[in-house]
C-alpha positions in Angstrom: 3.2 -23.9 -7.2 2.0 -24.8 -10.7 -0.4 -23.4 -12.5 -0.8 -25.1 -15.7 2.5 -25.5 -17.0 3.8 -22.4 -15.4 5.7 -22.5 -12.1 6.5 -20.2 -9.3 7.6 -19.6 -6.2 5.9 -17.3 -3.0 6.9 -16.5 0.7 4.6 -17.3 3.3 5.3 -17.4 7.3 3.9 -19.5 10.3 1.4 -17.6 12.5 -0.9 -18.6 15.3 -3.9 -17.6 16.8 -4.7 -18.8 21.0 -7.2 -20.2 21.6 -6.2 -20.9 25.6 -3.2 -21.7 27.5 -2.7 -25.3 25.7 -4.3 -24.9 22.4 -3.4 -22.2 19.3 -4.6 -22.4 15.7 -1.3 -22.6 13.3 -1.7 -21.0 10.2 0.7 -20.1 7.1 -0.1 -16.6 6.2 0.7 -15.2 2.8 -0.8 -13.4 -0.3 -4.1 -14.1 -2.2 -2.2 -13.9 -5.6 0.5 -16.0 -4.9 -1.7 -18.7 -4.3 -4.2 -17.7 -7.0 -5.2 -20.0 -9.8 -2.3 -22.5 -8.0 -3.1 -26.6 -9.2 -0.2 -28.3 -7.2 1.1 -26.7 -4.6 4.3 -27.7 -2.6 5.5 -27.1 0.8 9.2 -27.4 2.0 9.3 -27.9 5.7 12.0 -28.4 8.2 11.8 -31.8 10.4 12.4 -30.9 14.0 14.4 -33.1 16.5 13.2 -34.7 20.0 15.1 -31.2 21.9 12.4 -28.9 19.9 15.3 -28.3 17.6 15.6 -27.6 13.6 17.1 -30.6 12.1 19.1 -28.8 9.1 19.1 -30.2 6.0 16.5 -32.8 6.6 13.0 -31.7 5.1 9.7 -33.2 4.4 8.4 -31.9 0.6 4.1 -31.9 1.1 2.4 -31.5 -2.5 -1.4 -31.0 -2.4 -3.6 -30.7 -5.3 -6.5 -28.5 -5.9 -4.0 -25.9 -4.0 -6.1 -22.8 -4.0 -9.1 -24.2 -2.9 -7.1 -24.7 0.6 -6.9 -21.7 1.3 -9.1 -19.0 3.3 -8.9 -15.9 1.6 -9.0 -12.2 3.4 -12.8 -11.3 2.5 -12.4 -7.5 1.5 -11.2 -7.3 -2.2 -8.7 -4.9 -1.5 -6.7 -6.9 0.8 -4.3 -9.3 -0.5 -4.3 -12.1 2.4 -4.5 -15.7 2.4 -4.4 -18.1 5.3 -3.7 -22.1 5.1 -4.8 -23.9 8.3 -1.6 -26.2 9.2 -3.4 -28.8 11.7 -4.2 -31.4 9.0 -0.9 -31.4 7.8 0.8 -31.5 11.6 -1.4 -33.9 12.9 -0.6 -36.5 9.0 3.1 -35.6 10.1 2.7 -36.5 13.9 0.8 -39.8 13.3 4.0 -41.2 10.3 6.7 -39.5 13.7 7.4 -37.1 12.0 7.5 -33.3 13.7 8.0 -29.9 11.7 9.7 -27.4 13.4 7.7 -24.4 12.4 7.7 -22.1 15.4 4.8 -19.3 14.6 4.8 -15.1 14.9 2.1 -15.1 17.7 -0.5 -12.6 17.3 0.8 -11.3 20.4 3.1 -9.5 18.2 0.7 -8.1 15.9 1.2 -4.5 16.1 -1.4 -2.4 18.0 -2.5 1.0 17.9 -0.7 1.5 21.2 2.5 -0.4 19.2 2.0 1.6 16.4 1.7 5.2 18.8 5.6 4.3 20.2 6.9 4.2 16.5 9.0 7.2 15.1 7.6 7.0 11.6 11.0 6.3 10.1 11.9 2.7 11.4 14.6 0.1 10.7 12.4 -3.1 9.6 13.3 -6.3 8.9 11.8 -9.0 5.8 12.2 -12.7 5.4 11.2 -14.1 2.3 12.2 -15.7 -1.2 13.3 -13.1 -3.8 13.4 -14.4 -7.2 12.7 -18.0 -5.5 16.2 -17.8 -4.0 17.3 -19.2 -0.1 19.6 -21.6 1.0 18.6 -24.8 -0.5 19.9 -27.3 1.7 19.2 -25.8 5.3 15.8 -24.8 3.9 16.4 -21.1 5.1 15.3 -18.4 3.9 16.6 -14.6 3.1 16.6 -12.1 5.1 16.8 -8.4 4.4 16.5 -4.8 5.9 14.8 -1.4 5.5 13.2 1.1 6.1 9.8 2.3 6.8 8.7 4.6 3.5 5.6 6.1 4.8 4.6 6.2 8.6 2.3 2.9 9.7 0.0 4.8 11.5 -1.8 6.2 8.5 -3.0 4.4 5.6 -0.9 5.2 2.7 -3.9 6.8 0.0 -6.6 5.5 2.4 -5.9 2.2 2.1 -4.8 -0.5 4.7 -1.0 -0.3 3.6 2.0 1.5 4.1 5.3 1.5 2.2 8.8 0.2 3.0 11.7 1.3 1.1 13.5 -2.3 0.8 14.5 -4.1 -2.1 11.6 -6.1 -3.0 11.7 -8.9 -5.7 9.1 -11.1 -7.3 9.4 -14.2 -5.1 9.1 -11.7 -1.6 5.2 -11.7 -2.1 3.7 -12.7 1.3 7.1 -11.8 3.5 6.5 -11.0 6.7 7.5 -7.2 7.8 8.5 -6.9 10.9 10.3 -4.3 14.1 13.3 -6.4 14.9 15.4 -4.1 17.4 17.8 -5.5 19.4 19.9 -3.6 22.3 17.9 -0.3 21.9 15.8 1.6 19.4 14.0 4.8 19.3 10.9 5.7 20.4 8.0 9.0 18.9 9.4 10.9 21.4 12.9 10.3 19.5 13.9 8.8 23.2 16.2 6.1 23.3 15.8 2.8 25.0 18.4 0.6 25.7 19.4 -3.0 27.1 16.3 -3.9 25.8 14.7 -5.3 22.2 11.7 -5.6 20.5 9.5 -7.0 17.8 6.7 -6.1 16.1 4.7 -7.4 13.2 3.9 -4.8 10.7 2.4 -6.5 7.9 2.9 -8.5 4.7 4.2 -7.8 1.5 2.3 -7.9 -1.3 3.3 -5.4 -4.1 6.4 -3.0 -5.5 6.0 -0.4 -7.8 7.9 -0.6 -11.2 8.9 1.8 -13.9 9.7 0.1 -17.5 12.8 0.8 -19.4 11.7 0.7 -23.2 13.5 0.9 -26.0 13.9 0.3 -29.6 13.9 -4.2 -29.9 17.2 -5.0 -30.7 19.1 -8.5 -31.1 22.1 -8.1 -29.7 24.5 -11.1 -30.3 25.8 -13.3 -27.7 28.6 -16.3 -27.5 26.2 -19.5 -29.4 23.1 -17.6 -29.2 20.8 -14.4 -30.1 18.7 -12.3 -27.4 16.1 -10.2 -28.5 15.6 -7.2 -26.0 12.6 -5.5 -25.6 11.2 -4.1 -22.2 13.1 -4.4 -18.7 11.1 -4.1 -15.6 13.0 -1.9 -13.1 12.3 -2.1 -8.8 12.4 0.9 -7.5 13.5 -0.4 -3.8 9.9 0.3 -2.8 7.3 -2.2 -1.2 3.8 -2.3 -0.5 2.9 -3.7 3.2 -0.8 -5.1 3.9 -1.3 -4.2 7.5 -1.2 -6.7 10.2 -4.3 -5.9 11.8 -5.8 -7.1 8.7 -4.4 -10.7 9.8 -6.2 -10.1 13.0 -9.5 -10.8 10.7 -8.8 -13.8 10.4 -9.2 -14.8 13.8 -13.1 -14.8 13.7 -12.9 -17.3 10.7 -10.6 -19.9 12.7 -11.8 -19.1 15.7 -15.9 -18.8 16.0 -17.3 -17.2 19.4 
């Protein structure tokens, strides 16, 4: 994304909302301040085979101007969501034969109170995103890292719509989705465990990490052919900041009039 002459990079996921058995809404869910004040904004999407299959490696670059204005923003101030409807774009692709494969978190896997009620407050979770703007280039895939869960889902974390991960959380990771990704067993509230079976479960999106500043005395410290000045070092503390998923469920009445 550019925004004036600055450039950066964000995370944000496929999602869908059904509408019936043969028709969904596809989104691409992330952040509102990733896509903030954005003039140019490009997409990097995967071309998908005749099987339904990734073609790795081949890619179709979409650049659109005006960038934020595309977006439909969460309404509440205090959440930091943004969805892009994808039809436009699928249906410009489909018409030149060209298919994306871009296959969506349903909100089927939204987690639920009910979800949320089978959870043991300390869960393994899983987040696929863009740290620093890094993944692997020429597959277009992206990085995947694990966790765990900080503060317990089923409360609000200070009485806000959030909870906290502990997970090593980058600039770049804004808008990665958070998810349950248990395969072969897992535990349940009741500290039971189930096994020969998996599950997944949306949790949220990223959108934050605390950081405490190193400060010290500005020094230039010489290097091989050049100076660096050092002033003040942002440090991560491993911790993340997780906008809900029901709060993507909002969304639904804004795609999706009754």
């Amino acid at each position: 994304m550019l925004d004036g002459n600055r450039t950066s990079t964000g995370t944000g996921f496929f999602f869908s909302f059904k509408v019936d058995d043969k028709t969904h809404v596809p989104l691409i869910v992330t952040n509102k301040h990733v896509i903030n004040q954005s003039k140019v904004g490009t997409f990097v999407l995967t071309k998908m085979n005749d099987q339904g299959e990734p073609i790795l490696g081949a890619t179709e670059r979409i650049v659109l101007d005006n960038f934020e204005s595309l977006w439909i923003k969460h309404p509440e101030e205090n959440v930091d969501l943004a969805a892009f409807p994808m039809a436009p774009l699928i249906h410009q692709a489909e018409a030149k034969g060209i298919k994306f494969f871009a296959p969506p978190i349903g909100e089927d896997l939204l987690a639920t109170p009910e979800k949320l009620a089978d959870l043991s407050g300390l869960d393994n979770i899983t987040m696929i995103g863009y740290p620093n703007g890094i993944w692997d280039e020429k597959n277009n895939m992206p990085i995947v890292r694990r966790g765990i869960t900080a503060t317990n889902p089923k409360h609000d974390y200070n009485g806000l719509p959030i909870f906290v991960i502990d997970c090593a959380c980058f600039p770049g990771s804004s808008g990665s989705p958070v998810l349950i990704f248990d395969q072969g067993g897992y535990l349940d509230a009741k500290g039971n465990l189930n096994l020969g079976g998996g599950r997944v479960i949306l949790l949220g999106v990223l959108f934050a990490g605390p950081q405490h500043v190193a400060e010290g005395e500005i020094q230039t410290i010489e290097v091989p052919l050049a100076q660096m000045p050092i002033s003040l070092s942002k440090i991560p503390n491993n911790l993340g900041f997780v906008v809900k998923a029901q709060k993507i469920a909002d969304f639904r009445k804004m795609f999706i009039p009754k």
